[in-house]
N, C-alpha and C positions, 0 to 999 in steps of 0.2 A: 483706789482712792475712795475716800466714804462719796457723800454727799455735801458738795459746794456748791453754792451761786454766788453769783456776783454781778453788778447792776452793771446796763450796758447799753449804750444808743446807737440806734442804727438811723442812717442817715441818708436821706438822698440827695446825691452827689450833685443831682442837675439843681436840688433846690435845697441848699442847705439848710435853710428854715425850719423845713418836713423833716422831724425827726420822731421815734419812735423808743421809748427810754421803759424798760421794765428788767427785772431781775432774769436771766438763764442759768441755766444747769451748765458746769462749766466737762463738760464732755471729750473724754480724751482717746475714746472711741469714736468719735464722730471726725470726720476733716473739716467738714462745712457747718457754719451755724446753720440751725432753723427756727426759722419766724412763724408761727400763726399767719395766715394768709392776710386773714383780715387787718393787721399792723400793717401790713407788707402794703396792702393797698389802700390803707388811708394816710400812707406819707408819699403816693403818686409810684411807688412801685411798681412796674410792669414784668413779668415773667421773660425772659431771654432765650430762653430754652429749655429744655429737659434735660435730666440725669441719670441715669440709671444708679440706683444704692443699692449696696449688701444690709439687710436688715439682722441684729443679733440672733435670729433664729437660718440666717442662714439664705431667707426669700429673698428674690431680687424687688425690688418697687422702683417705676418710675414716676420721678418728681417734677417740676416747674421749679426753674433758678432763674436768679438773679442777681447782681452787684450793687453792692453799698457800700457806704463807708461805713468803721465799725469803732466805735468809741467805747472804752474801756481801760481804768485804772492809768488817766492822764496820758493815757497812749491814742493812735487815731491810724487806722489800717483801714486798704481795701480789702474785702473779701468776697466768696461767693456766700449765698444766702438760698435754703432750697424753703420751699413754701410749706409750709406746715398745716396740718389741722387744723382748724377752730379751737380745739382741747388740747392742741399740744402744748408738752411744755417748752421752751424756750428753750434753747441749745448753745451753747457759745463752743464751736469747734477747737480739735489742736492747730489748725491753721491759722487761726486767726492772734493765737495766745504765739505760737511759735513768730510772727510776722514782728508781733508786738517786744517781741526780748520779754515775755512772760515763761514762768515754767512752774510743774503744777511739784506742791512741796507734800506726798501723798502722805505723811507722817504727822501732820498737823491740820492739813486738809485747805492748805491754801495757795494761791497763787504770790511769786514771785518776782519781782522785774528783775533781769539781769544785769548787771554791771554796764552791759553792750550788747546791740544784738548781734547774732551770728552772725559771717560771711564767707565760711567758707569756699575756698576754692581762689578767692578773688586776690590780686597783688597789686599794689600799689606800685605803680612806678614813676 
């Protein structure tokens, strides 16, 4: 897929208020978004844990994550969140597009809402 962004607020769940609203890379190599530290922790953000990531060259890096809500294209998902650079750029995971019944249209270079989002596996009875 070329290069897409698309605008997106991260939110903290304890204080809906603190929200954090700027454009990400919409990243279909990545599972997790990531945020610039510093956004993370001027909407009361605290780190939860670490992660271990495979980085595209292959090195492992461990990160500081966290959970937000994740606001994007009239959709509203929880997700993980790993702590980024100061410089990095903004990330919007396939986790968080796949949660939302989002899918990435690599032909035109856009995101899509689905009809519905998935569920497989699950039966109504």
């Amino acid at each position: 897929m070329g290069i897409t962004r698309i605008d997106v607020k991260i939110r903290n769940p304890a204080e809906p208020d603190r929200v954090w609203e700027g454009r990400c890379l919409v990243d279909t190599g990545a599972i997790d978004c990531l945020i610039p530290r510093q956004h993370l922790e001027a909407i009361g953000l605290a780190p939860k844990g670490t992660r271990t990531y495979g980085l595209a060259d292959g090195s492992p890096v461990t990160m500081d994550i966290t959970t937000a809500d994740i606001e994007f294209m009239d959709e509203i998902v929880g997700g993980t969140i790993v702590y980024g650079a100061a410089n990095a750029e903004p990330l919007l995971g396939v986790t968080a597009m796949e949660s939302a019944g989002v899918e990435v249209d690599p032909h035109n270079q856009t995101l899509n809402k689905l009809p519905e989002v998935r569920l497989r596996g699950f039966r109504f009875r």
